[in-house]
N, C-alpha and C positions, 0 to 999 in steps of 0.2 A: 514378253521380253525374257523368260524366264531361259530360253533357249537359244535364244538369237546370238550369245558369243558363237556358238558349236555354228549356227549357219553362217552366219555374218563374215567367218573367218575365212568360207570359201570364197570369198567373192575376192576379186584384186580392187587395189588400193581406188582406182578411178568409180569404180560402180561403189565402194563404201561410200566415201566422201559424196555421192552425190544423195546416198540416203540419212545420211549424215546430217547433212545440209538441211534439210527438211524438217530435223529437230529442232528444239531449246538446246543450248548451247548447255544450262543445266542437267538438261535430260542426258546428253549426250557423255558429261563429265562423270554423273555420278552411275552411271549406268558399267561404263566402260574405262575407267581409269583402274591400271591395277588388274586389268584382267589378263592380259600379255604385254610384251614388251612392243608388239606389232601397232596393236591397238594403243598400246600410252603413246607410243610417237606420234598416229594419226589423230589423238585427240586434245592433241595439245598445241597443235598446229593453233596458228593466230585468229584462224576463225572461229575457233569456237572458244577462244579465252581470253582476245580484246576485251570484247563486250560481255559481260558477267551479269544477269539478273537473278538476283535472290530474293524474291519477293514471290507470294501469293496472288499478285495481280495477274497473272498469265495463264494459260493451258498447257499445264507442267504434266507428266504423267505420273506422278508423286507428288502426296499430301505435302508441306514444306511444314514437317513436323523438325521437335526437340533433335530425333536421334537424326535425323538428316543434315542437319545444321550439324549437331556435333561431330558427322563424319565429314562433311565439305570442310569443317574449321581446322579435324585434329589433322586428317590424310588427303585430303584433295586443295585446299590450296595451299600449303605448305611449299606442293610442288608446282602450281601455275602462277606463283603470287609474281615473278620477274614477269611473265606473259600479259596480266593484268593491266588495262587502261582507263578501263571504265567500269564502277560498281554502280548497282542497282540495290541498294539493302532499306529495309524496313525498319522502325524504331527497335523495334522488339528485339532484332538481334543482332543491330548495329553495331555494340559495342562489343558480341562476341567475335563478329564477323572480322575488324577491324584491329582486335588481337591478335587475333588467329595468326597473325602472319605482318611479317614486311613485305610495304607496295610498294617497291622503288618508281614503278613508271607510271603508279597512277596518276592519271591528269584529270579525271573526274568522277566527281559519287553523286549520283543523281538521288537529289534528296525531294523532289516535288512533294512526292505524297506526303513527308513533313510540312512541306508550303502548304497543302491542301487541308490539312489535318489541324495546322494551329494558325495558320496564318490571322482568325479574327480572335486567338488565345493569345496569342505573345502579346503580353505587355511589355515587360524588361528583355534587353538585349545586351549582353555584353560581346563584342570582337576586338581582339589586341593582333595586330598584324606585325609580328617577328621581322630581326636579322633575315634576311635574304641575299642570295645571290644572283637574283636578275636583275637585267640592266637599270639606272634608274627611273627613263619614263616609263619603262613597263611595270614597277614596280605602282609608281605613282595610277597608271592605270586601272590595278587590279585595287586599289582602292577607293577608287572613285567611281568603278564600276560594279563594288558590292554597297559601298554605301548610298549613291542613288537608287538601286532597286529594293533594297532595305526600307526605305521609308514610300515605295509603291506598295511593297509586298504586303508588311503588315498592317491589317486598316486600322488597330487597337492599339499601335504600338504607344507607350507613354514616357517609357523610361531607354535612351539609349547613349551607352555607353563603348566611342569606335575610338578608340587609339593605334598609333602607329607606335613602331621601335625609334628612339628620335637620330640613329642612325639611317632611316629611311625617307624620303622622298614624303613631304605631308600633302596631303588633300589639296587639292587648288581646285577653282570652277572658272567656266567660262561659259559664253552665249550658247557653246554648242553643246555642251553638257548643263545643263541648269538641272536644279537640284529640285523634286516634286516637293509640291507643297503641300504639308500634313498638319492638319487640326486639330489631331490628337494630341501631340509629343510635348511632352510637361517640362523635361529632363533631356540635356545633352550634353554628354562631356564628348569633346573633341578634339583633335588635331590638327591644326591649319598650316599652311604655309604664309601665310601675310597677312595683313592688318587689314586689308583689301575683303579677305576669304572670309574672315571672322566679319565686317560689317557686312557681307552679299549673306548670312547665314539671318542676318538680323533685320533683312529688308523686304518681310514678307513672307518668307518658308514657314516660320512656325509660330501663328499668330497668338496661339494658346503656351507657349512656353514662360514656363516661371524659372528655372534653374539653370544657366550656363556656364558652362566649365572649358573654358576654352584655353588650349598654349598655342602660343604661335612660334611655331621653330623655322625662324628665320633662315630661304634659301633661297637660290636662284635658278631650281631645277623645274618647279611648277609651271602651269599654263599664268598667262598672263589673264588675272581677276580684272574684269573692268571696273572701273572706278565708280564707284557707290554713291550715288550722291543722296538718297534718301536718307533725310534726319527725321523724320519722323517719332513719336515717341515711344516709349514702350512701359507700359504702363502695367504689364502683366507680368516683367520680368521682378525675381522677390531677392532671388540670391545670382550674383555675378561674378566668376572666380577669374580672372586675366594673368596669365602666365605669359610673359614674352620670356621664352626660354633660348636666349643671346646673351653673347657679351657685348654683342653690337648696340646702338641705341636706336629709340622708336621718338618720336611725335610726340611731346607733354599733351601738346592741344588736341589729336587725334583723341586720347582716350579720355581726357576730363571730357569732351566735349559728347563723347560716347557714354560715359556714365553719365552725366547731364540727363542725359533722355530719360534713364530709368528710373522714374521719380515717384516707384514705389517699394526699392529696395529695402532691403530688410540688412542683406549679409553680402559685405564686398572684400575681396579680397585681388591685392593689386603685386606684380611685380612686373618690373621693368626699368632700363636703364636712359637717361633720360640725358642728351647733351644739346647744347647749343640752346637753352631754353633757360628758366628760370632754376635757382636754388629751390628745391623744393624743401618745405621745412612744416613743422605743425600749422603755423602761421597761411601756406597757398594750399595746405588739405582741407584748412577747415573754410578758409573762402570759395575753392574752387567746387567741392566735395560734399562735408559733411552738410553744408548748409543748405544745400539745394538737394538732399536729401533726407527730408523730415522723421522718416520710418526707420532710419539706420542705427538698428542697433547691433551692429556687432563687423566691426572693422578693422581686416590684417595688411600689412601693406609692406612690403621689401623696394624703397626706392634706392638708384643714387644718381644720383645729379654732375655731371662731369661741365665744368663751364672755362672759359679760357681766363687767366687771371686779368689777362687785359679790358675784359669786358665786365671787371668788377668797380668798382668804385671803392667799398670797404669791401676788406677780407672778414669773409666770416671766425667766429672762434667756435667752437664746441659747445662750450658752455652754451652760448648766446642761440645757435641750436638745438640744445636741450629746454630750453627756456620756454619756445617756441610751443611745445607740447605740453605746457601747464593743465592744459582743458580738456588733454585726452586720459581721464582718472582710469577707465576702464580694459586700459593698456600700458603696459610695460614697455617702454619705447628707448630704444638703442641707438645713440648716434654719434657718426666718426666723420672726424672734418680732415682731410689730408690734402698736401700741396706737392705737387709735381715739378718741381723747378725747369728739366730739365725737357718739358711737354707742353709747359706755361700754360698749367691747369691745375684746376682746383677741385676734387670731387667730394661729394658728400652722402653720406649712407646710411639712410633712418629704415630702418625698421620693428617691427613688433614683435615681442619675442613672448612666450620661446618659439624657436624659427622652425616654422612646419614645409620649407621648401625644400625642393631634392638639391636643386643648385644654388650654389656661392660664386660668384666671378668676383673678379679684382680685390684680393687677399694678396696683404702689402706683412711686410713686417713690424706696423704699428693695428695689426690685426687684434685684437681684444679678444684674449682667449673664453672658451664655453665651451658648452658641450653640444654639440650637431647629428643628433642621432637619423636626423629624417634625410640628408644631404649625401650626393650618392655624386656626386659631378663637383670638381672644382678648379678654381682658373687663380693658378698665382701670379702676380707680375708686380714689380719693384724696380725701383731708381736704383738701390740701393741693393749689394749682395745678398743674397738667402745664404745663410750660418746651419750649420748641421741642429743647432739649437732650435732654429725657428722649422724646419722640419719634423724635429721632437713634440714642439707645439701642434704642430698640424693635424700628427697622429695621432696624438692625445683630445684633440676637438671635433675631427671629424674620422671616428673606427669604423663606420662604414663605406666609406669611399669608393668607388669604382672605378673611376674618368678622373684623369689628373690631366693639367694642362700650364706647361709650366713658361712665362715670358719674363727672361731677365738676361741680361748681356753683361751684365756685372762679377766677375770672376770671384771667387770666393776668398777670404782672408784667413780663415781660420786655419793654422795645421796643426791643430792638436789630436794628439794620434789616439788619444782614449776619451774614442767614442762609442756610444751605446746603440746598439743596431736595432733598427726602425724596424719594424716589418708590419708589412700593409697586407690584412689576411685577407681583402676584397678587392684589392686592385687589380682589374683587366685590362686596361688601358692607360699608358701612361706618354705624354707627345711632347718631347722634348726640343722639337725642330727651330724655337725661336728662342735657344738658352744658348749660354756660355758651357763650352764643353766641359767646366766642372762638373756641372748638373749629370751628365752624364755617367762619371766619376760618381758624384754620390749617391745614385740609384743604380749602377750596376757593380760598384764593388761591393763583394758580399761582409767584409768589415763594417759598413755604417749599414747599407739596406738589406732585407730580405723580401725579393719577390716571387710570386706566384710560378709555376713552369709555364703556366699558359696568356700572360700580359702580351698584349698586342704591344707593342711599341715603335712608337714615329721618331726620328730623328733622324739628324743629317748623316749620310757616310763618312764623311770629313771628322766628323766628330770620335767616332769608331775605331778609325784606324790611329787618332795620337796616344 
């Protein structure tokens, strides 16, 4: 090849391309890019820079050494990286290959020979599946079609940890996708779509699992999960983390009846909002719960209990809720009784502090200031107006904040004009759509708030233009 530009050039464009063709697209790249301006435009053509292989596995007419790599990385795909669709790269210099340059149209990296190399080595897996913008069942898709072959792939796998972004479309199953069943898997932290997803994970697939970390982000974008009927026990399960991450409410009975099973529990930890069912208080945790779990030692729990006052008999008081948790010594325990006149409802909200959850819902202005360093999501709503004060509070209890979500139809009282301006240094999102257009007022004038340049924000147009 030493001489082949000087011959090669004679030939017209149809006889090159067809000996061309008969290369590695490799060969052909690093042979000839940079040699004339004739030869870059024919070698850049999509046939020979679709499909990209970088690897040792083939009949390359060059060793796939250091300094070859370093020249495909610094001068040759700098300039085919838009042309790029599909890589072929090796461990070894994956990570240089993949700096090298921006793929805007890559659609695939063919990683097998990683599958082949570690697949009976991987124990632990970690995948977090980002904001996107494909549609949502495609999104829902592409995650349910890496985490079924996930647990074919690796036969050793033990520990695996798949979240989604909870802006995304979560995991659902159905008959026609069933999920393989692994013997191995000790450990799963996961993302579901419904209480349905989380019991079809628990009816069989992973017979040896002691550890589950489950949230369910309630949607209605999923496959429809069939209904589970298997109670069966689970006896192997040690530690059980249940996140129903809504403001919506779930089934008391559905999950006491789910913990039930696991009747060798060590460590549980429960959130969820719970209506049309009982007050839950020290008193139905430790009948429902602790007692039919003899090995539990060490239990967190964020309930609240939302009930219609009509279906009460006595109104509960606070005290008489706090009272309730006498027996729980080995926990700090927090509880707010508030009445809704105006909803003919009663809610109530025990949990275990300090509060290691990302989200807060229903924060009222008889909220009981702290400090919320772990809580990144939160939902105010009141009978009663929000005051530039109780905004002060907010910022002060919760400084890492993200997600603001604000429900009050109550116009504001206060016009005192010396006020002290808020600013929310983590706020991306803030949805104003089911408030009184003060609220708007006091998160866009720069006298009381200061926001980020890049907050997403929801609210009505109506509201905008007064």
């Amino acid at each position: 090849m030493v001489h082949s530009p000087i011959q090669l050039n004679d030939l017209p464009d149809e006889i090159l391309m067809m000996i061309l063709k008969k290369l590695h697209n490799f060969d052909v790249l690093y042979s000839l890019i940079d040699v004339n301006k004739r030869f870059d435009k024919i070698v850049k053509d999509s046939i020979f820079t679709n499909n990209l292989i970088l690897t040792t596995s083939f009949n390359s007419l060059y060793q796939f050494t250091d300094t070859i790599i370093d020249r495909f990385c610094l001068e040759i795909l700098p300039k085919i990286n838009t042309r790029i669709q599909w890589l072929s790269v090796e461990s070894s210099s994956m990570e240089r290959i993949l700096l090298a340059t921006n793929y805007p149209n890559l659609h695939g990296l063919d990683g097998s020979y990683l599958i082949r190399l570690f697949k009976n080595r991987i124990t632990s897996l970690v995948i977090y599946i980002k904001e996107c913008e494909e549609p949502e069942d495609q999104v829902l898709l592409i995650g349910l079609f890496i985490f079924r072959p996930i647990l074919s792939m690796f036969n050793n796998l033990r520990h695996l940890n798949f979240s989604v972004s909870s802006e995304e479309p979560q995991l659902s199953f159905c008959k026609s996708h069933p999920v393989p069943i692994s013997s191995t898997l000790l450990e799963l932290h996961v993302v579901v779509e419904s209480m349905n997803n989380c019991l079809y994970l628990l009816s069989g697939c992973f017979d040896q699992l002691h550890t589950f970390y489950v949230t369910i982000s309630h949607s209605n974008n999923g496959f429809r999960c069939p209904e589970i009927k298997n109670k069966r026990k689970l006896p192997n399960l040690k530690c059980f983390s249940f996140f129903y991450d809504s403001n919506s409410s779930i089934n008391y009975d559905d999950v006491i009846s789910l913990v039930q099973r696991m009747l060798n529990l060590e460590e549980l930890s429960l959130f969820f909002i719970s209506c049309f069912g009982p007050i839950i208080d020290g008193d139905t945790l430790e009948t429902n719960i602790i007692n039919h779990l003899t090995k539990l030692n060490k239990f967190t729990f964020n309930i609240r209990s939302i009930v219609f006052l009509k279906n009460l008999v006595n109104l509960p008081l606070n005290d008489e809720i706090k009272n309730t948790f006498k027996n729980f010594r080995n926990n700090q325990i927090i509880s707010t009784v508030e009445y809704f006149s105006k909803m003919d409802q009663v809610h109530c909200h025990v949990y275990s502090y300090p509060y290691i959850w990302t989200s807060y819902f229903y924060i009222t202005n008889h909220f009981a200031d702290g400090l919320f360093k772990c809580v990144r999501r939160i939902y105010l709503t009141d009978e009663r107006p929000f005051e530039h004060e109780f905004f002060l509070r907010i910022h002060n209890s919760f400084p890492f904040i993200e997600k603001l979500c604000l429900h009050n139809y109550e116009p504001q009282k206060n016009d005192n004009q010396q006020w002290s301006i808020i600013q929310y240094s983590h706020l991306t999102q803030l949805d104003l759509r089911d408030s009184h257009e003060n609220y708007v007022e006091q998160f866009l004038i720069n006298t009381k708030t200061y926001l980020l340049n890049n907050v997403s924000l929801h609210v009505n147009y109506n509201s905008l233009q007064k």
